[in-house]
N, C-alpha and C positions, 0 to 999 in steps of 0.2 A: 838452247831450248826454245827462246824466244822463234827464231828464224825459223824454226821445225813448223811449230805453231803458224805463225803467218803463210811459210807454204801449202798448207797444209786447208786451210782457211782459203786462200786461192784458190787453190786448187778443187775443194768444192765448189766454190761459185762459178766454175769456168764450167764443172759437169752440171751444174744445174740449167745453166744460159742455155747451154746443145743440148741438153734434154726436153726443156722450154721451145727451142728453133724445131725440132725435129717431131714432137706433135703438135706443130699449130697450124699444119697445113696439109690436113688430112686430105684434100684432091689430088697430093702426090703419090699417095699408097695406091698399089694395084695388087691384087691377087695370081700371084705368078703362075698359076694353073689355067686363068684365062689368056694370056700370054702367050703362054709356048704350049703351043700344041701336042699334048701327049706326054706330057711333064706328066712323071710319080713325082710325089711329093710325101718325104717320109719326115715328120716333124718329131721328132723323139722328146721332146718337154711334156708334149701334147699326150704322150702314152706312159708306163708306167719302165721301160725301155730307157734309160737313161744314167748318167751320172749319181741323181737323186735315191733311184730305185720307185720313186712314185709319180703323178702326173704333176707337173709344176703350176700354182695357183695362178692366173692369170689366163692360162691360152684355155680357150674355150672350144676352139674346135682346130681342127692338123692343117691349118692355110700358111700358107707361104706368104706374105706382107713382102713387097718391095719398094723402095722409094725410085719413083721415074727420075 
């Protein structure tokens, strides 16, 4: 039970560090619409169209985020 606990422990700190790396350098997001010419972009969190059944709190508007 011990060991369950310690990986378990790790393993959260390992998603926090990449969660940490992955917004702290917000000049790698690009908006994939200005990108690619003619790109739909259907964001299904963004609408009520989804897994949830409703819009998912955080996306505030249907953009596609890429990291370059």
């Amino acid at each position: 039970m011990r060991m369950r606990g310690a990986r378990l422990l790790l393993l959260g700190f390992g998603l926090a560090s990449a969660s940490v790396d992955a917004t702290s350098s917000s000049e790698t997001f690009v908006d994939a619409s200005r990108e690619v010419e003619g790109l739909i972009v259907e964001m299904r969190y963004f609408g009520s169209d989804n897994f949830t059944g409703r819009p998912v709190a955080g996306y505030e508007a249907p953009v596609c985020l890429l990291t370059r």
